[in-house]
C-alpha positions as a Markdown table, in Angstrom:
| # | Residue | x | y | z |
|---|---|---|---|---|
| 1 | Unk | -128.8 | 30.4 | 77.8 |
| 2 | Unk | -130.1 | 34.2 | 77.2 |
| 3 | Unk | -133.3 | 34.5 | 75.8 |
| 4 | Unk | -131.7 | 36.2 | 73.1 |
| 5 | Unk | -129.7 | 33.5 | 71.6 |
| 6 | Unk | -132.8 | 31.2 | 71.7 |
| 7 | Unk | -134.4 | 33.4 | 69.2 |
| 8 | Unk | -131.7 | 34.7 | 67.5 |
| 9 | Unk | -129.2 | 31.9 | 68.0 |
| 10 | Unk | -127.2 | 33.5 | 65.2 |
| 11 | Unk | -126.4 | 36.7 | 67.4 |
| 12 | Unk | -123.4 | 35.0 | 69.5 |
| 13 | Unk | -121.3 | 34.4 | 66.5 |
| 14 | Unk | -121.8 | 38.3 | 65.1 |
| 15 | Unk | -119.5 | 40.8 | 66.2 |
| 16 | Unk | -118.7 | 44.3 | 64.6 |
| 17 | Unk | -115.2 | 44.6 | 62.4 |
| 18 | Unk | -112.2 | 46.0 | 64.7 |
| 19 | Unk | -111.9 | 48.5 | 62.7 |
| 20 | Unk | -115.7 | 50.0 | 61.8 |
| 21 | Unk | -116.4 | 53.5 | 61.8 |
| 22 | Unk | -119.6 | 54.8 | 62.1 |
| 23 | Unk | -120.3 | 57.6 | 60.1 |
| 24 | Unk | -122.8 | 60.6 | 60.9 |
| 25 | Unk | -126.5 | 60.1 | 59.6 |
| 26 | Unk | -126.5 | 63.2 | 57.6 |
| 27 | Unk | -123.7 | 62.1 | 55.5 |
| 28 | Unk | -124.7 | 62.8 | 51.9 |
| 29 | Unk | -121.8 | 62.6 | 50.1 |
| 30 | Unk | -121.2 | 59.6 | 47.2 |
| 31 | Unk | -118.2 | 56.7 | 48.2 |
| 32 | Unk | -114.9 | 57.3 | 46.0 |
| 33 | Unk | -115.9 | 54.3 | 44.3 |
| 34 | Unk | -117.7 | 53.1 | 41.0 |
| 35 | Unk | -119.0 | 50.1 | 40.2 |
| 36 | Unk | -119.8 | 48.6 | 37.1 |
| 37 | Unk | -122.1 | 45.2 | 36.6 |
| 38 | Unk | -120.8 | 42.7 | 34.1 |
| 39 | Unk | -123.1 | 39.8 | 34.2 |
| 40 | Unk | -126.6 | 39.1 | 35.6 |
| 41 | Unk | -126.4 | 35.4 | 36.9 |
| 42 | Unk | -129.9 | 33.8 | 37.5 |
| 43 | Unk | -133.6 | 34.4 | 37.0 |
| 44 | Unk | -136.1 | 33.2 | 38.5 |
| 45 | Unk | -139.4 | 33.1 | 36.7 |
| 46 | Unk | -141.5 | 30.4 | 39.0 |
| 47 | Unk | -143.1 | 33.2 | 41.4 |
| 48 | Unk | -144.2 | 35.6 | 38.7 |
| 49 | Unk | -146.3 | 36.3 | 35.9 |
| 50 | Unk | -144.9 | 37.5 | 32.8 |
| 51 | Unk | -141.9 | 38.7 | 34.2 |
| 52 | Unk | -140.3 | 38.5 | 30.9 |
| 53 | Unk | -140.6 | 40.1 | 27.6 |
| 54 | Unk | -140.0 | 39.4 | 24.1 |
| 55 | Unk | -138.6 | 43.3 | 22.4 |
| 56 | Unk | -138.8 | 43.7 | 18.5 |
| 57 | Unk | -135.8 | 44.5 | 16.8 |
| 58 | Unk | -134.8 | 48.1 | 16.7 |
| 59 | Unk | -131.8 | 49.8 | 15.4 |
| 60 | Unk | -130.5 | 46.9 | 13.5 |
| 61 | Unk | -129.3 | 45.3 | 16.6 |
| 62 | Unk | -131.5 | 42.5 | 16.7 |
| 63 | Unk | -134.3 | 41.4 | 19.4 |
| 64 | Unk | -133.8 | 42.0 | 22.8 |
| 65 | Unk | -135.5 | 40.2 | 26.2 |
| 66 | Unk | -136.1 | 42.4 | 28.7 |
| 67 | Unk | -136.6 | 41.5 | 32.0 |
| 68 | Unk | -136.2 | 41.9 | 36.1 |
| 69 | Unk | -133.3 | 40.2 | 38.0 |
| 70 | Unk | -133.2 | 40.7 | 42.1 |
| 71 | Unk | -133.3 | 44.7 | 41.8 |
| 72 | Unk | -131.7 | 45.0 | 38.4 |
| 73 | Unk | -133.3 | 45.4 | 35.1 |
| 74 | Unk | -132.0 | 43.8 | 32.4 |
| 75 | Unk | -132.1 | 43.9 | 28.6 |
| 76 | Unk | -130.9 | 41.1 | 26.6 |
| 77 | Unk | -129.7 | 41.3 | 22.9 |
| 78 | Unk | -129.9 | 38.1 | 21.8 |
| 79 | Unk | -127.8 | 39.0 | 18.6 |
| 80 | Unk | -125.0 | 40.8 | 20.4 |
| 81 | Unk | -125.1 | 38.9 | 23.5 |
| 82 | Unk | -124.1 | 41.5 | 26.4 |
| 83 | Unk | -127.0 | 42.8 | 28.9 |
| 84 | Unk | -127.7 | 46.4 | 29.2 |
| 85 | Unk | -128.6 | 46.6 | 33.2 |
| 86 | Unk | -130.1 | 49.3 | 35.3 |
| 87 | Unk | -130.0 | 48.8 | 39.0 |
């Protein structure tokens, strides 16, 4: 058995797709696509410190929780019910 596989033993079962296409590393233009985020799903608050925080109400939409999900940023209205993210 290669040495490889002992360390890595999932590098046998990865291949690259049939049909990738590498493209040039001074490629700066955007992908014809947009993406929009519906839902945050999860939070995990055992590993941190006040990774949450309670927001006041402003402009008559009620208070709001605002806190950090993977690498989005989320604010909560707890009136209205949909997130606000940034990520």
């Amino acid at each position: 058995m290669p040495l490889t596989l002992c360390v890595k033993p999932w590098a046998g079962e990865i291949c690259q797709p049939k049909k990738f296409r590498q493209l040039s590393s001074n490629n700066t233009t955007a992908p014809d696509i947009e993406l929009e985020l519906d839902w945050v799903y999860g939070y995990r608050s055992n590993m941190g410190v006040n990774t949450i925080k309670y927001m006041s109400e402003e402009d008559n939409k009620g208070p709001r929780l605002a806190y950090f999900a993977a690498a989005v940023g989320v604010v909560y209205y707890t009136q209205l019910k949909p997130e606000k993210s940034k990520g």
